[in-house]
N, C-alpha and C positions, 0 to 999 in steps of 0.2 A: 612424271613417272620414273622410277627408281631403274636404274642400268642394273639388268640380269636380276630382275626380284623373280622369287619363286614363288607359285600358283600359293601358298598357306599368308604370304603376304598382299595377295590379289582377295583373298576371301576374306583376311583382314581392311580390307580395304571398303570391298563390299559390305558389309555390317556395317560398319562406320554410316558412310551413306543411309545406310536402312533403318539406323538407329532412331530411335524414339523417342529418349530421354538424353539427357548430357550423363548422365552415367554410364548408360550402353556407352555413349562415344566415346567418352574419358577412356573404360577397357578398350575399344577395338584401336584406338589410336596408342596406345601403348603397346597392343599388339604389333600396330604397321612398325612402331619406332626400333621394337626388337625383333624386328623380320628384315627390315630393311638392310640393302648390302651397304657395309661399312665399310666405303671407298674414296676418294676424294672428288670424284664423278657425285654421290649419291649429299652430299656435303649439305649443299644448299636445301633437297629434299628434306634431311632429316631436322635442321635449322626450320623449317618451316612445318614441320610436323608438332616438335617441343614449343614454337607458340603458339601452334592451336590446342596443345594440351592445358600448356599453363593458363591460356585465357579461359577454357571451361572449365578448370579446376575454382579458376576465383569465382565463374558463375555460378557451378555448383553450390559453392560455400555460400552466395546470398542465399541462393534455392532453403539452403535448410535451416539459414538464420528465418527465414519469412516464415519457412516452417516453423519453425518452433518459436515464432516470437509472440507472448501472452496475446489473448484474443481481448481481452479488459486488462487495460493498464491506467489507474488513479494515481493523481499524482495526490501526497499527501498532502494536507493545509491540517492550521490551526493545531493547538498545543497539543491533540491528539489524534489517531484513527481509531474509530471505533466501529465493531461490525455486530449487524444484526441479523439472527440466524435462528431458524424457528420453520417447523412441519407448515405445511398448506394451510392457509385460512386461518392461522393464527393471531394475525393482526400487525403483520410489520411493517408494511406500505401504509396503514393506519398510523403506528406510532411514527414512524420517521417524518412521516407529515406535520404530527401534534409540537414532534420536538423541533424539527425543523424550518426551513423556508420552504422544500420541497413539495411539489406534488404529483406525486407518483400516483397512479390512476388503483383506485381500490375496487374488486370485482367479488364477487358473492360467490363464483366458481373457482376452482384448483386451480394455483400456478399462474395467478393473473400477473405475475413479474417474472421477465424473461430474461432479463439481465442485472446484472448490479443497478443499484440506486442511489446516487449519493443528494447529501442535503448538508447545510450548518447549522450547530445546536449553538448558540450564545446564551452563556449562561456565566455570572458573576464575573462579569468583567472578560470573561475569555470563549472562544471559540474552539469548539469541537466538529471533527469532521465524522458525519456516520452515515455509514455503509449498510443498504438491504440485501442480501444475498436471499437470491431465489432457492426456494425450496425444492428446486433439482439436484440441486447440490451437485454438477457439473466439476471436474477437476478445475476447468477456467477458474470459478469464482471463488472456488476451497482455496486458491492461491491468492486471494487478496489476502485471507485472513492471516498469511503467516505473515505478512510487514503491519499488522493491527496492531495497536497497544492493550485492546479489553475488547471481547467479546461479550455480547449479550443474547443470552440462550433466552427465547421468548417464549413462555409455553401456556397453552388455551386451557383458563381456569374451568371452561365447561365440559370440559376431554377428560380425560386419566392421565394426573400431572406423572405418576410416578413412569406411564411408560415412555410419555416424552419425554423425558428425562435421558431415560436410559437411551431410545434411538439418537436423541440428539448429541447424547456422551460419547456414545458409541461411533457415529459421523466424528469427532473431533479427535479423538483417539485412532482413529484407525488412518487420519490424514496426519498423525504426531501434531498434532494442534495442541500443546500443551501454553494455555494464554489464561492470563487472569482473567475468570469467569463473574458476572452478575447475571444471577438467575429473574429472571423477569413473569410474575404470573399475570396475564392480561384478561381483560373480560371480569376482572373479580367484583362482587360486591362488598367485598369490606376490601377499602385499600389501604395502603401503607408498607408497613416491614413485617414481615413474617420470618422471623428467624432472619436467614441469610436472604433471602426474595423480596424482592420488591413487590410489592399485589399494585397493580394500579388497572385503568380501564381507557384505554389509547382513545379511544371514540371519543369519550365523553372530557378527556382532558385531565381525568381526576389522579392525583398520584406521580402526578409527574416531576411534581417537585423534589418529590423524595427519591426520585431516580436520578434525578440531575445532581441531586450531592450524595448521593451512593457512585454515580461513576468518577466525583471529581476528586473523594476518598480512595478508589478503589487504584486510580494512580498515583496517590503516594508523590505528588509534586507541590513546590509552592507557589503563590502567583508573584508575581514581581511587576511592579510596576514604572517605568519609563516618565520622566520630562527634564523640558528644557529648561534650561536658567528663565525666571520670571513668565514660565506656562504653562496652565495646569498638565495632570498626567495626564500620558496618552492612552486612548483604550482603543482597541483591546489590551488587556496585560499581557504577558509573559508568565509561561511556565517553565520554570527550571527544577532539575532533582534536586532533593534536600542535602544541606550543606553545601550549594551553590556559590563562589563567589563572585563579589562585581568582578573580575575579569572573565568568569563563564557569561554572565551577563553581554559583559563587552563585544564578546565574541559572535554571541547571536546578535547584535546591535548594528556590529561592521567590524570588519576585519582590520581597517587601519585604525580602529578606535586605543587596540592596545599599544601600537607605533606610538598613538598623539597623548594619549594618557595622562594628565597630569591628578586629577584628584577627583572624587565624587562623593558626592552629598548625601544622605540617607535621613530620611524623610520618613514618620511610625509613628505612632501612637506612646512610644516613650521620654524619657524626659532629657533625651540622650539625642533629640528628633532632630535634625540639620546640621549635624558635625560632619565633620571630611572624613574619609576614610581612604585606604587602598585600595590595590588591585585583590589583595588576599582577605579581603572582610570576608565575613560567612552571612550571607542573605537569609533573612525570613519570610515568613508571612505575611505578604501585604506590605512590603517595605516599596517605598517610593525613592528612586535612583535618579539622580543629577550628575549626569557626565560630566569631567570637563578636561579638556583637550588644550594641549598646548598652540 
C-alpha cells in the first residue's frame, strides 16, 4: 500500500480488482501508477505496479492477435491455388470431387459446405490446389480468394446464367477481388467452350477436359521439368512464369543449388536437345533440366 495515497487512488485501485477484462486493468493500473505518491518510500510500489502493467500489456497483444487471427488458413501446394465460388446448389462440391481426390459430401439442400474445401487436381504432369468456398460467402472464406492465382465462377446451366453472373461479379467486386476469372457453366447439355465459358456437367464427368487446359492457359506458365544424371524425369513437373531461367529453376529446386552450380543439360524436342547451358538460359515448354553441381 502506497505512503499517504489519496482516496481517487484507492478507487483506482478498487476497479483494477473489479475489472473484467485485461483492458479495464491495463486503464485502472495506469491510473494507480499516476495517482500514486512519488516518493522514495512509494519506489518499490510503483516498480511493481509497471510490471504488472507491462505483463498485461504483452497479454493483451496475444488477446487480439488470437482475435484476429484467420478462422481458415490453407497452406498453399502445387503449381497453383485455385478457388471455386458459385450460388447454392450449383455443383461445386460435385466438381471439386470429379477433378479432384476430394470427397467433400454433396447434399440436394442449400449450403451443404460449411467451410472451405480443398482437394488436388493432377493434370499433365503437374498438380493444382483447388479450393470450394461455401456459398455464404462469409468474410473468413472471401479471404482465401485474395492469395488465389484464378478463380472459377461456377454457374447453374438450369438457372438464369445472366443473373448469376452479375451476383457472383458483384460478391468479387465489392471484396476488390480483382483475379483472373474462368467462367464455368455446369449442369449443361452440350459441353465444351462457349465463347469464354467452359459448359461441362460435374456429375457426369463430361467436359472436364477442356477445363483443365482452359485453367492451365489461363495461368500463363510453363511446365519445366526436373532429373538427375542417368534418371528419367521427375513428376510432378514445375511451373515457372515465362521466360524463366535455369537459375529461377535452381532456385525453386534448392537454394544452395546456385552456390554448387556448375552447368546443366536441356533435354526437348529439338535438335539442339542435351547441350550445356547456364544459369541465364531462357527455359520452355516442356524442357527437361540436368543439374549439375560442383
Amino acid at each position: 500500500m502506497p505512503v499517504n495515497a489519496g482516496p481517487e487512488y484507492f478507487a483506482a485501485e478498487r476497479r483494477y480488482s473489479e475489472a473484467k477484462t485485461t483492458a479495464e486493468k491495463i486503464k485502472a493500473l495506469e491510473e494507480m501508477i499516476r495517482l500514486a505518491p512519488k516518493h522514495k518510500g512509494s519506489e518499490k510500489l510503483l516498480a511493481d505496479l509497471r510490471k504488472r502493467l507491462s505483463k498485461l500489456k504483452k497479454e493483451l497483444l496475444v488477446e487480439r492477435r488470437k482475435l484476429h487471427k484467420p478462422k481458415f488458413t490453407i497452406r498453399k501446394e502445387g503449381v497453383a491455388q485455385i478457388c471455386i465460388v458459385g450460388l447454392t446448389n450449383s455443383g461445386k462440391s460435385t466438381l471439386l470431387n470429379s477433378l479432384t481426390n476430394a470427397n467433400v459430401e454433396v447434399g440436394i439442400y442449400p449450403y451443404t459446405t460449411k467451410k472451405p474445401q480443398v482437394g488436388m487436381m493432377f493434370y499433365n504432369d503437374l498438380q493444382f490446389q483447388l479450393i470450394e468456398i461455401p456459398s455464404t460467402f462469409d468474410p473468413e472464406s472471401l479471404n482465401l480468394l485474395h492469395s488465389s492465382d484464378l478463380i472459377i465462377v461456377l454457374l447453374d446451366a438450369t438457372q438464369d446464367i445472366d443473373k448469376q453472373k452479375y451476383e457472383l461479379t458483384k460478391i468479387l467486386e465489392s471484396n476488390r477481388l480483382f483475379k483472373k476469372i474462368i467462367f464455368v457453366k455446369n449442369k449443361s447439355k452440350v459441353c465444351g467452350l462457349d465463347n469464354d465459358t467452359v459448359c461441362l456437367d460435374a456429375k457426369s464427368k463430361v467436359g472436364l477436359d477442356e477445363l483443365k487446359e482452359k485453367i492451365w492457359k489461363s495461368l500463363d506458365l510453363i511446365k519445366v521439368y526436373t532429373k538427375a544424371p542417368n534418371k528419367p524425369k521427375d513428376i510432378p513437373a514445375l511451373a515457372l512464369r515465362k521466360n524463366a531461367t535455369v537459375k529461377d529453376l535452381a532456385k525453386e529446386v534448392h537454394k544452395d543449388f546456385i552456390k554448387t552450380f556448375k552447368f546443366a543439360r536441356i533435354y526437348n524436342s529439338t535438335k539442339f536437345s542435351g547441350r550445356k547451358v547456364g544459369l541465364d538460359y531462357k527455359l520452355q515448354d516442356n524442357d527437361i533440366v540436368e543439374i549439375h553441381v560442383k
